[in-house]
Structure formats: C-alpha cells, structure tokens
C-alpha positions as CSV (number, residue, x, y, z in Angstrom):
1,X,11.6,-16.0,20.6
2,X,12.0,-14.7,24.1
3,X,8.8,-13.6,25.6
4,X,9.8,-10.2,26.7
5,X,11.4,-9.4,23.5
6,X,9.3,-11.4,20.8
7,X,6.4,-10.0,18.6
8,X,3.5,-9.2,20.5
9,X,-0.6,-10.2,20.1
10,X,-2.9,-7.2,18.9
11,X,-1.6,-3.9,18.1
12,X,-0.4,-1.2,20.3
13,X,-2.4,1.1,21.8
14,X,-2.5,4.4,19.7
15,X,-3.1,6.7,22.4
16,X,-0.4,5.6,24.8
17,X,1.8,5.9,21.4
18,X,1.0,9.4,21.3
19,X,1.9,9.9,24.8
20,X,5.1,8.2,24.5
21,X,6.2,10.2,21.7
22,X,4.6,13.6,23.3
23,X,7.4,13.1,26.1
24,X,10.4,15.1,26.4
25,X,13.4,13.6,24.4
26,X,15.6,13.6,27.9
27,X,12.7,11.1,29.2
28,X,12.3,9.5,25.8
29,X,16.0,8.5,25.6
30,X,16.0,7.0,29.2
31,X,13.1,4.1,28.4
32,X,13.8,0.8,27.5
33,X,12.7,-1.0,24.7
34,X,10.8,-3.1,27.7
35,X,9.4,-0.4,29.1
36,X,7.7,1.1,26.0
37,X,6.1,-2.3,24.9
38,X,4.8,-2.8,28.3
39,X,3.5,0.8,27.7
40,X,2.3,0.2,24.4
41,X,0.6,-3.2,25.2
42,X,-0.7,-1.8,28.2
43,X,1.0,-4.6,30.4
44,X,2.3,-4.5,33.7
45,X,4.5,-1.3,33.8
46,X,8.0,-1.7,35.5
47,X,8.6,0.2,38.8
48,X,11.9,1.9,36.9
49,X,9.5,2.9,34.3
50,X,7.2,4.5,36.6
51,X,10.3,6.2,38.3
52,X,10.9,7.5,34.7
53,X,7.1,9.3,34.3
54,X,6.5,10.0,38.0
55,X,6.0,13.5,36.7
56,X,3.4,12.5,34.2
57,X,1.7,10.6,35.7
58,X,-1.7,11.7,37.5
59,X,-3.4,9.4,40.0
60,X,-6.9,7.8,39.2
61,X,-8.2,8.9,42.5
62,X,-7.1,13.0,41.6
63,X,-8.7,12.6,38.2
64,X,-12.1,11.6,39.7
65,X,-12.0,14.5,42.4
C-alpha cells in the first residue's frame, strides 16, 4: 500500500481527534484525508493544512508567556 495512504502504526491521538471534530464544518470539509492523518498521527503537518487552522492555532511561545 502507498505510504501516505496505507494503515498507519499505533493509534491516533485522541485529543487531536477531539480537536479535529470540535472544528467548524466549513473548516472540517476543506481537510484532506492527508491532512487529518498527519493530524491524527501527529506527523509533519502540511503547510496547506496549517493555512486551513491558522486561526486555531496558538503559538508555543504565546502559551508560555
């Protein structure tokens, strides 16, 4: 099976599942299938992903301030 598109290793990650599904369903219809695995698996996230939750997403270095 292709890499990208085969099973994957482990389980996913319940509490990114629970942000995924917590997202509006204009944003929830826009993400690949290859964008919520890497999500889920907590891979590398794909810059058009990140375009997608740019206004969800908080930095690391504002959450420690």
């Amino acid at each position: 099976m292709d890499k990208k598109t085969g099973p994957r290793q482990g389980k996913p990650d319940l509490e990114r599942m629970a942000v995924l599904r917590s997202l509006p369903i204009e944003i929830k219809q826009q993400i690949t299938g290859e964008e919520a695995h890497a999500f889920l698996y907590n891979e590398p996230l794909p810059d058009s992903l990140l375009e997608k939750l740019k206004d969800y997403i908080v930095a690391e270095d504002k959450i420690a301030s």
